[in-house]
C-alpha positions as CSV (number, residue, x, y, z in Angstrom):
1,X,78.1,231.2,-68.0
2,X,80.3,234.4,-68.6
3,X,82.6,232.9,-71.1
4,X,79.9,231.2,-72.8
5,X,77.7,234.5,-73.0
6,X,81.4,236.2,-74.3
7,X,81.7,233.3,-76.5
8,X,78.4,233.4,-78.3
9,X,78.9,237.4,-78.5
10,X,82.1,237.0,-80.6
11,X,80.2,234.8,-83.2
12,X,77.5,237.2,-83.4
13,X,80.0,240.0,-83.7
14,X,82.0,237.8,-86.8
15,X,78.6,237.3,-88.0
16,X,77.5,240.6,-88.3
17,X,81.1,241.9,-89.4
18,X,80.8,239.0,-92.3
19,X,77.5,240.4,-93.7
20,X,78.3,243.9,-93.7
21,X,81.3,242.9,-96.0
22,X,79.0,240.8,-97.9
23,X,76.1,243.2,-98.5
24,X,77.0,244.4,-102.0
25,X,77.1,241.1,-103.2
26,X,74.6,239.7,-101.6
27,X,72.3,242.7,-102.9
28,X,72.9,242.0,-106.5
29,X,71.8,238.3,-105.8
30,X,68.6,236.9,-106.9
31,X,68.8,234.3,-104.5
32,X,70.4,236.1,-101.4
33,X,68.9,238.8,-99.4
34,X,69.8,240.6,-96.0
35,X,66.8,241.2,-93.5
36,X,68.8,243.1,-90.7
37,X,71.4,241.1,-89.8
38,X,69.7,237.7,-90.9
39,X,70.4,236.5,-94.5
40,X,67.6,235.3,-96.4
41,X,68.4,232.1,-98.8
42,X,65.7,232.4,-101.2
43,X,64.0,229.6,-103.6
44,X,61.1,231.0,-106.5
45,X,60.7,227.2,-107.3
46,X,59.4,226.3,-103.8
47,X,56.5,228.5,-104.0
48,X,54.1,225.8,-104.7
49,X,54.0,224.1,-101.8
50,X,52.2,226.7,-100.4
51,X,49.3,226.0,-102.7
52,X,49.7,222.7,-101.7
53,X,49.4,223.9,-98.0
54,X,46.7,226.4,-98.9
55,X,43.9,223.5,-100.0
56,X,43.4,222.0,-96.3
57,X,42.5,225.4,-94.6
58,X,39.1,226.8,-95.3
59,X,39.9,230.5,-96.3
60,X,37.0,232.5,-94.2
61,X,36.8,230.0,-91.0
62,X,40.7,230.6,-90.8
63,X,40.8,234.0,-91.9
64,X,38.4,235.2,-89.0
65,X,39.7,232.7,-86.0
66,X,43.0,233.9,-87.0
67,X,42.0,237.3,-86.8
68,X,40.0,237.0,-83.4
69,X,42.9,235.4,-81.6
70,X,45.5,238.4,-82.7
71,X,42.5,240.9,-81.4
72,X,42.5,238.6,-77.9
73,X,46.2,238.5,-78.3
74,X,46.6,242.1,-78.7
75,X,44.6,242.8,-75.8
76,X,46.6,240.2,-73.4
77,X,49.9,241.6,-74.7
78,X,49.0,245.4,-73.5
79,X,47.7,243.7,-70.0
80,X,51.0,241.8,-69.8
81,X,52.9,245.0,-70.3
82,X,50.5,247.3,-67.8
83,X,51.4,244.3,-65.2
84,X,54.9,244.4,-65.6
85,X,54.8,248.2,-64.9
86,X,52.8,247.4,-61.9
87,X,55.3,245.2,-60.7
88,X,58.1,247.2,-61.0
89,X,56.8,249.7,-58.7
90,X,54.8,246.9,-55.9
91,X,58.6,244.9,-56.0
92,X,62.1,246.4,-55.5
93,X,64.5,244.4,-57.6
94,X,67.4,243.3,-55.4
95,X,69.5,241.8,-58.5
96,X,69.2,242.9,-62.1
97,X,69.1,240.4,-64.6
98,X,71.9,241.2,-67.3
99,X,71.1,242.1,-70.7
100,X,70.9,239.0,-72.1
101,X,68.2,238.2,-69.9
102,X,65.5,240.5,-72.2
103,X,67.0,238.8,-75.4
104,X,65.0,235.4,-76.3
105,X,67.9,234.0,-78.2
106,X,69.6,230.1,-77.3
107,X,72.9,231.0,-76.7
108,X,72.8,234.3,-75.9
109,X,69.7,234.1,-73.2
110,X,71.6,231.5,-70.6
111,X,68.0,230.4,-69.4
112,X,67.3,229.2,-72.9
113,X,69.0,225.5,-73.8
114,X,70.3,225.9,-77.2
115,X,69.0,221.9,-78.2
116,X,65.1,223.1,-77.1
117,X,64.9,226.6,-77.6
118,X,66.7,226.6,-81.1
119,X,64.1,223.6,-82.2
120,X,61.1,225.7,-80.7
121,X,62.1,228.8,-82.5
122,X,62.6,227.4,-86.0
123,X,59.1,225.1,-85.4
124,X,57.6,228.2,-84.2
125,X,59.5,230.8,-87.3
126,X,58.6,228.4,-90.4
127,X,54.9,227.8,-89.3
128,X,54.6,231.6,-88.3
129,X,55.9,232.3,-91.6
130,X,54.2,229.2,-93.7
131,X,50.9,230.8,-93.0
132,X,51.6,233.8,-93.7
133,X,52.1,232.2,-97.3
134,X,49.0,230.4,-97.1
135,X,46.9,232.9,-96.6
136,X,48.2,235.2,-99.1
137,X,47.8,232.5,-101.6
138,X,44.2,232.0,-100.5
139,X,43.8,235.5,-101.2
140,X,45.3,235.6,-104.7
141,X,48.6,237.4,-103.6
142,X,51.6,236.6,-105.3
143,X,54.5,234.9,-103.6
144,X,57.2,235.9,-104.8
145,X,59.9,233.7,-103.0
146,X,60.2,231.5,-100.2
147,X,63.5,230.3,-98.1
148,X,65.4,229.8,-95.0
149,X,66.4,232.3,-92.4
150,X,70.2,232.3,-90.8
151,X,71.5,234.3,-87.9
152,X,74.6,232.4,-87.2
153,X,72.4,229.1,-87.0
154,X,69.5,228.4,-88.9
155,X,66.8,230.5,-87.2
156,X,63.4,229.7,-89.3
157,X,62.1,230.4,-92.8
158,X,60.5,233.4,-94.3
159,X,57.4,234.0,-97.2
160,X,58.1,237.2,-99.2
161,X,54.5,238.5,-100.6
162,X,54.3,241.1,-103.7
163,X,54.7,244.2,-101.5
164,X,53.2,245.9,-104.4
165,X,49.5,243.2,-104.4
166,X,49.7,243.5,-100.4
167,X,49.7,247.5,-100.5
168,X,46.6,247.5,-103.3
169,X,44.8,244.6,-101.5
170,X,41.9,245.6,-99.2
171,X,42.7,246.4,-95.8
172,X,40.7,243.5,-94.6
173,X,42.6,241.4,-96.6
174,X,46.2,242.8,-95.6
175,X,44.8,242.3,-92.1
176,X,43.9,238.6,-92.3
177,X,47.3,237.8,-93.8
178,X,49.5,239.7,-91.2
179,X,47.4,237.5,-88.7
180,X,48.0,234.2,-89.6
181,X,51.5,234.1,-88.2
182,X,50.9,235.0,-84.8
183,X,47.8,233.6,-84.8
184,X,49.2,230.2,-85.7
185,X,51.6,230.7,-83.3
186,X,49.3,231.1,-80.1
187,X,47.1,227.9,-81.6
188,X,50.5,225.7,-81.5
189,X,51.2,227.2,-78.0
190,X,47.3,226.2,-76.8
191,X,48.1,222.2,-78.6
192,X,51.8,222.1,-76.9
193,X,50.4,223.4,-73.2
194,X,47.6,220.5,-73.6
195,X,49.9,217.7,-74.8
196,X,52.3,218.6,-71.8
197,X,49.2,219.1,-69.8
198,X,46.7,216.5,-70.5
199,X,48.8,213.5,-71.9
200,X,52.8,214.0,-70.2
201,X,51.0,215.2,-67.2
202,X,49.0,211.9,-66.4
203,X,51.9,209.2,-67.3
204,X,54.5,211.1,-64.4
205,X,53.4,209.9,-61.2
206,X,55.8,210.5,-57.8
207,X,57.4,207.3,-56.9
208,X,57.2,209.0,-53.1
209,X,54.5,211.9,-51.8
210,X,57.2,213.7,-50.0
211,X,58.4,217.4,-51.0
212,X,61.2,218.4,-53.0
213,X,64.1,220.3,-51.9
214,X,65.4,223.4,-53.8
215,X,68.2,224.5,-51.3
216,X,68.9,224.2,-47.9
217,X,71.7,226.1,-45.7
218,X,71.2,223.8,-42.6
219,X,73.9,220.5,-42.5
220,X,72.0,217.3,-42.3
221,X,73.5,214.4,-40.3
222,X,74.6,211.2,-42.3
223,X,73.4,213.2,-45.9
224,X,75.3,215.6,-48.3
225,X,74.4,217.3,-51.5
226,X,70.9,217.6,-50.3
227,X,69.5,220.0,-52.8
228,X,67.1,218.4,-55.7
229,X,66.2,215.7,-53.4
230,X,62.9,214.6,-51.5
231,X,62.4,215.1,-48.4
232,X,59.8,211.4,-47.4
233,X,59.6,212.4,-43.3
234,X,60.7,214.8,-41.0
235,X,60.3,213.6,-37.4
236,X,56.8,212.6,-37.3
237,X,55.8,214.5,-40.8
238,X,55.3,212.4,-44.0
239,X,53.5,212.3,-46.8
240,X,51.0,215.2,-47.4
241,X,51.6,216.2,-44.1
242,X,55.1,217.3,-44.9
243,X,53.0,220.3,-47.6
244,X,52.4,222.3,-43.8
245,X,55.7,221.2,-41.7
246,X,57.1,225.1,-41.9
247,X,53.0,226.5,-41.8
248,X,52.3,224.3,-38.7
249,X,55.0,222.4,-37.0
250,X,54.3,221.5,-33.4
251,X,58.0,219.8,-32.9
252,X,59.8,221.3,-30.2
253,X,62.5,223.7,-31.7
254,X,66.1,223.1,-31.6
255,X,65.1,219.9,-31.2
256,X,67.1,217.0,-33.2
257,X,65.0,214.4,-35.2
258,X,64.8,211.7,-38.2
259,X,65.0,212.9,-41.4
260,X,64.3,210.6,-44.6
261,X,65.1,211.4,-48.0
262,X,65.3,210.2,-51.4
263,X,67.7,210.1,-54.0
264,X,65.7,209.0,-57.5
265,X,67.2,205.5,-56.0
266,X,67.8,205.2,-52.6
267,X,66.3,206.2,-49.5
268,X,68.4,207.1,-47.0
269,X,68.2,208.2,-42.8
270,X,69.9,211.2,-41.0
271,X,69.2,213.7,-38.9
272,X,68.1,217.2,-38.6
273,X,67.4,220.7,-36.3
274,X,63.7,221.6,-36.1
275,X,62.7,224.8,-35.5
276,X,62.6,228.5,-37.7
277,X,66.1,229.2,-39.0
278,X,67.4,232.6,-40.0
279,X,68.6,232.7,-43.5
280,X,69.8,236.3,-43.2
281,X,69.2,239.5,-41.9
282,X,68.6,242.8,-44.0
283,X,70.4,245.9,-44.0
284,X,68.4,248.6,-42.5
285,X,66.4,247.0,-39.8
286,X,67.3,246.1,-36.4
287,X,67.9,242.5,-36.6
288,X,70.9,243.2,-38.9
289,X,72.9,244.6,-36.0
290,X,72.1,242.0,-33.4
291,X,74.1,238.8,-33.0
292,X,71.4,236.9,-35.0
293,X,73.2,235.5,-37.8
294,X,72.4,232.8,-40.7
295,X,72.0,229.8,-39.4
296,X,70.3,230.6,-36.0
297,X,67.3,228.9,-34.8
298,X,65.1,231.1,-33.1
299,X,63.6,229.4,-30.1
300,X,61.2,232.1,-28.4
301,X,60.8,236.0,-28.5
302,X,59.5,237.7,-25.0
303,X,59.0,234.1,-23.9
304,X,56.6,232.9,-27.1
305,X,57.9,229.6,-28.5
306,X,58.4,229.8,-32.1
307,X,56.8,226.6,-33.4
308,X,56.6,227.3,-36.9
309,X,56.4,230.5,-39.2
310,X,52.8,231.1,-38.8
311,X,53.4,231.3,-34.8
312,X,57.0,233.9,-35.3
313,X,54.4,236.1,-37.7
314,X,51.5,235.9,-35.0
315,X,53.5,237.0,-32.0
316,X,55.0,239.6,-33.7
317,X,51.9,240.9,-35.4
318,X,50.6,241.3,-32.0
319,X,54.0,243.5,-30.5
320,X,53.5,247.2,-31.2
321,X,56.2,248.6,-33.2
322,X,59.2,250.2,-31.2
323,X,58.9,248.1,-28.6
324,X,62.1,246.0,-26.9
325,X,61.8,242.4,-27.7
326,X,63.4,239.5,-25.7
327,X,64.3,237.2,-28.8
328,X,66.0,233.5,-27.9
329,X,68.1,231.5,-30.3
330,X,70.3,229.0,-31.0
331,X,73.8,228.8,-32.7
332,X,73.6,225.2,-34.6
333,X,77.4,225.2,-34.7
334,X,78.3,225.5,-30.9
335,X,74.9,224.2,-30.2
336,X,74.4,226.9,-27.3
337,X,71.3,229.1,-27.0
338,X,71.2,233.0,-26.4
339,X,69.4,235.7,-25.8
340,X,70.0,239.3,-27.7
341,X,67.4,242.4,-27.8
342,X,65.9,243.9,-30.8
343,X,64.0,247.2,-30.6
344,X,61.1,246.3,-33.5
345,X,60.0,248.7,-36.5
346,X,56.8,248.3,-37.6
347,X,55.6,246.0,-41.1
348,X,54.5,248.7,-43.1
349,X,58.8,250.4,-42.9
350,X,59.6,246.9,-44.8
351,X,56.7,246.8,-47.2
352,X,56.6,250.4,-48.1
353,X,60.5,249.8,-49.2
354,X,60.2,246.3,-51.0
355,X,57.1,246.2,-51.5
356,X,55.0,249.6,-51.6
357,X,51.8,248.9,-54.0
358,X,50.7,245.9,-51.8
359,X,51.3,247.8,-48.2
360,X,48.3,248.2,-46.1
361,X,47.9,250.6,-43.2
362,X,47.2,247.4,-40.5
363,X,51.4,247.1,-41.0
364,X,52.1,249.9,-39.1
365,X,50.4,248.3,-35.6
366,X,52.5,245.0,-37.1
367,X,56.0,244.3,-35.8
368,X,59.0,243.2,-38.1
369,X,62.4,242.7,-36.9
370,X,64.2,242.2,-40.3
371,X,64.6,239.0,-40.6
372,X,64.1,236.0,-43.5
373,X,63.5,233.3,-42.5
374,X,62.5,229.3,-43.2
375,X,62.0,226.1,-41.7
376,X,65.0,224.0,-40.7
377,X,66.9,225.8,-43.2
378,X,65.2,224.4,-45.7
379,X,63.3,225.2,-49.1
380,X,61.3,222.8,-50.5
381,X,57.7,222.7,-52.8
382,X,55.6,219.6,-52.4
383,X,55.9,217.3,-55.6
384,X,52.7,217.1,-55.7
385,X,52.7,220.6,-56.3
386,X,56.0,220.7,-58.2
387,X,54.3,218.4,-60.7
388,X,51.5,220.9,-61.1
389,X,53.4,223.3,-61.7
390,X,55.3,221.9,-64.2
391,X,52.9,220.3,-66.4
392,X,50.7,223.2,-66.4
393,X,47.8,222.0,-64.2
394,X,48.9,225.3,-61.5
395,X,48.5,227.4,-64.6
396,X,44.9,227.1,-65.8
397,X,44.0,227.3,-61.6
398,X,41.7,230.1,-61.6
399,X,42.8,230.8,-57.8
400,X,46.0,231.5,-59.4
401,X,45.4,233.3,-61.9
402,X,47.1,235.4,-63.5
403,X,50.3,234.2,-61.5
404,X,49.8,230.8,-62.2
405,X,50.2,231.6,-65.7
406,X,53.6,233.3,-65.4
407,X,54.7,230.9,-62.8
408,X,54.6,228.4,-65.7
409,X,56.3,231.3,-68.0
410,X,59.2,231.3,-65.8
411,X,59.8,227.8,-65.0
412,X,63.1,228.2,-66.8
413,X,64.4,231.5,-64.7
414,X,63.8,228.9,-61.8
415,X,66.0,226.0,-63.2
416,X,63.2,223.8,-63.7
417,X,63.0,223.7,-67.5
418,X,64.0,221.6,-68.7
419,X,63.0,219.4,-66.1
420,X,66.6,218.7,-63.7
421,X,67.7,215.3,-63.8
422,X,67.7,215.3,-60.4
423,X,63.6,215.8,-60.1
424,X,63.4,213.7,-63.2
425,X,64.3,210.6,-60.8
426,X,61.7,211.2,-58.3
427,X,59.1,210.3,-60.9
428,X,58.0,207.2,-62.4
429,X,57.6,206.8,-66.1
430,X,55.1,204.3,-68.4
431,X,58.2,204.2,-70.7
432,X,62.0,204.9,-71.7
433,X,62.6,208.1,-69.1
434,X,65.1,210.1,-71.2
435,X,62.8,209.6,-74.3
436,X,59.6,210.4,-71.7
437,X,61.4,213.7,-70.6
438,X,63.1,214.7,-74.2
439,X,59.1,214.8,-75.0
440,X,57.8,216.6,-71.8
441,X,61.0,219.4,-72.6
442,X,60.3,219.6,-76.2
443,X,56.6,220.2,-75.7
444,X,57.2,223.2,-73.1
445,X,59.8,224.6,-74.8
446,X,57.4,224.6,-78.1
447,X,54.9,226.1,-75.8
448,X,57.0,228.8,-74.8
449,X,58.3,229.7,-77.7
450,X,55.0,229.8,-80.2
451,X,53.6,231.4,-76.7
452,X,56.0,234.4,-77.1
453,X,56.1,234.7,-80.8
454,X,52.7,235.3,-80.8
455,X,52.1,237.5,-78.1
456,X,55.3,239.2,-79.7
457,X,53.6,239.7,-83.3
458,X,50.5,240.8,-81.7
459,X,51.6,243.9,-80.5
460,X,51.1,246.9,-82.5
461,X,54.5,248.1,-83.2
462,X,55.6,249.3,-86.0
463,X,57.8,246.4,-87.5
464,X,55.9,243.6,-86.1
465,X,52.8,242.3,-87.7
466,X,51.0,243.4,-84.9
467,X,51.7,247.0,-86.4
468,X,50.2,246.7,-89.7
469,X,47.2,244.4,-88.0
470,X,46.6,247.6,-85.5
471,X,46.2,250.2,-88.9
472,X,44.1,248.0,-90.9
473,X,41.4,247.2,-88.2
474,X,41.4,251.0,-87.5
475,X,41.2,251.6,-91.5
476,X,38.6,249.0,-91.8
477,X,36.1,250.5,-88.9
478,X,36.5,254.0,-90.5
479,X,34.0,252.6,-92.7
480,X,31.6,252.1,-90.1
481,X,28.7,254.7,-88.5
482,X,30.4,256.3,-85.8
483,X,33.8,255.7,-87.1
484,X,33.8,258.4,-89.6
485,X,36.2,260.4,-87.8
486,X,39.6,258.0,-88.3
487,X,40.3,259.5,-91.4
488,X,43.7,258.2,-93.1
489,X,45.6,260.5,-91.1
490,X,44.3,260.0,-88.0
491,X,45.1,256.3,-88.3
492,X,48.4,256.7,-89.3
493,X,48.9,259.3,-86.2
494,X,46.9,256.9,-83.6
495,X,48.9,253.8,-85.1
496,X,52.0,255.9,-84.6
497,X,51.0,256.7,-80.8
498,X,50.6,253.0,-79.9
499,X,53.5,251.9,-81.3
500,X,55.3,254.5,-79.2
501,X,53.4,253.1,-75.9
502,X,54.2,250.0,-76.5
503,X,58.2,251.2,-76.5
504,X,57.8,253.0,-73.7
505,X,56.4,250.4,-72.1
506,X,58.8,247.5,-73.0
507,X,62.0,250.5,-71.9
508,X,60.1,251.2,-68.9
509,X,60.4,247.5,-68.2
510,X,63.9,247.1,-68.6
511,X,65.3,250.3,-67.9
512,X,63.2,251.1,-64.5
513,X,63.9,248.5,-61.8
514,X,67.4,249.0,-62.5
515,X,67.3,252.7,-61.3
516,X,64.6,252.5,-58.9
């Protein structure tokens, strides 16, 4: 991943060293332009297809949806950002993401594929920019070229109004043109989420209800390379009962027992360790200097049995902090159990460093001894769920919102889009899988991408359409009783001061959990 991140930041550096060389010439061009970095390739002949384009969309019904959605948009955008800032202060960030990471490129973001994102951002750039055309034709604006956009690779297209018409035009005018892009964009995004949703969605069905395994750090008899398969039975758990085996086991722990899994192909049998297994301990609290270590089952503490998670939370939510704890484990490699002793801190000492803006003042009568932990050593999601998830159905769950919604964001940060190969398998498919799954990928990533160029645009900074949106709804209200006080002035300094919030917002996003 390194040397493809260094890679992909060479050709960008010979790009941009290239255009700077090139500037003068390309400045005299009438068919070459620079936007930034990007070169425009410009074509005056093509401007009639906008026309063309122009005749199937009613002027005033698209005019004011398109303007409705950027308000809505706008609105979303600010509550997305406001969140973020919450979360950076309820969640300490263990591992920063690089800088990559904040850049929405293919190639350069390593969660982006290059096939689907660099499809899904020139879809999403040429429509953006196609209505910007259209509606500026609709409005008797001049167009005074049209053309392709490169940065390194073919990146979208552009439509380059009369600045001159656009600056005379009415501002309810100007702000029905600079809202057809991003408006567009978030309309594509709502079609994409209900193709993936309503019509991929259906067709997938799990050839097994078992759960699917993201990692495990426990060894399973008789299997290897467990992780991305799915997990049929454990002991006497299958089916939907395997959803609550780590919420409500009642199998002895440290005991061994049957273990079926699937492949995409094959079933096949092993065996396994029941029972809650440590998957490390954190600096700081007292578990960390005991002789717990990952990989240890923990059998009982002052005599409880452990059953399950929900049982090693209950007895130690009813220990008072600071108090000497008998805690009994097993080491799964010598297969011998031990005791050790861990004086407990209380919840609220963990939360109140990882988690401070969802602590509660009941933690501090809660014990914690500093431990994470999971069942069997295992981390798995129900397919049942994990095909929710991925098709969208978790999103729209109005018990999960708004996390459901950037669960579904983020499926990529978590490996699972595109969908793995690996959970790919454990579905069945009405038709050729790889073409069934280029389609399911293509409309997510089409999603995501429209999604973010939207919710991008919308925002009212000052070189995004968002910006100039922002002014000339204030401009246009000034006209209205009660508005009278946003004088041209005014407008220009209240545009100016949300264009700075949303900078500060977007730095305090990147820059804060890294120094927190």
């Amino acid at each position: 991943m390194i040397n493809g991140l260094l890679e992909a930041l060479f050709v960008v550096l010979v790009w941009l060293i290239v255009m700077i060389k090139l500037a003068p010439r390309i400045r005299k061009s009438s068919h070459f332009s620079l936007l930034g970095p990007a070169l425009m390739i410009k074509s005056p002949k093509n401007r009639g297809i906008l026309d063309k384009f122009s005749r199937i969309f009613p002027k005033e019904l698209t005019s004011r949806v398109s303007v409705a959605i950027v308000l809505v948009t706008m609105l979303g955008a600010f509550i997305f950002l406001f969140y973020e800032v919450y979360l950076s202060l309820a969640i300490r960030v263990v591992v920063n993401q690089p800088a990559s990471f904040y850049l929405a490129l293919p190639g350069i973001n390593p969660f982006i594929p290059i096939f689907y994102g660099t499809m899904a951002l020139v879809v999403g750039v040429v429509i953006h920019e196609l209505m910007h055309g259209v509606l500026s034709r609709k409005h008797g604006i001049t167009v005074k070229s049209v053309g392709a956009l490169f940065f390194v690779i073919p990146v979208g297209a552009f439509v380059e109004p009369d600045e001159e018409e656009m600056m005379k035009a009415s501002p309810i005018i100007r702000r029905r043109i600079f809202a057809a892009g991003p408006a567009t964009n978030i309309v594509l995004a709502l079609i994409f989420f209900l193709l993936l949703m309503m019509v991929m969605g259906p067709l997938a069905t799990p050839t097994h209800n078992g759960v699917y395994l993201e990692s495990t750090q426990s060894q399973i008899s008789g299997i290897s390379n467990l992780s991305g398969l799915e997990i049929t039975s454990f002991g006497s758990y299958s089916g939907n009962d395997l959803a609550n085996l780590a919420s409500s086991s009642n199998i002895t722990p440290g005991q061994q027992v049957s273990i079926t899994v699937y492949n995409g192909h094959t079933l096949f049998n092993g065996t396994a360790i029941a029972g809650v297994v440590v998957y490390s301990t954190l600096p700081g609290f007292p578990a960390y200097k005991s002789n717990l270590s990952s990989g240890d089952i923990i059998l009982s503490i002052n005599g409880s049995t452990v059953w399950n998670l929900n049982t090693m939370n209950s007895i130690l939510d009813n220990i008072t902090p600071g108090t000497n704890v008998t805690v009994r484990a097993l080491n799964t490699s010598s297969h011998s159990s031990f005791y050790t002793y861990i004086v407990t801190v209380s919840k609220y000492s963990y939360y109140n460093q990882y988690y401070p803006l969802e602590n509660s003042q009941s933690y501090r009568h809660q014990s914690f001894i500093g431990v994470s932990v999971d069942y069997a050593g295992l981390q798995f999601i129900p397919l049942s769920d994990m095909k929710s998830l991925e098709f969208g159905n978790y999103a729209i769950s109005t018990s999960n919102f708004p996390n459901g919604i950037i669960e579904f964001i983020i499926l990529p940060l978590q490996g699972f889009s595109p969908v793995p190969a690996s959970l790919e398998s454990l579905y069945s498919v009405p038709f050729f899988p790889s073409l069934f799954w280029v389609l399911a990928n293509s409309f997510y990533w089409l999603f995501w991408m429209n999604f973010l160029l939207g919710l991008t645009n919308a925002l009212p900074l000052f070189i995004l359409d968002g910006g100039q949106f922002f002014k000339d709804t204030l401009l246009i209200n000034s006209t209205k009783k009660g508005f009278r006080f946003l004088t041209e002035s005014r407008v220009k300094k209240i545009s100016n001061f949300f264009g700075i919030l949303v900078l500060v917002l977007l730095m305090w996003n990147l820059i804060i959990p890294r120094i927190l």
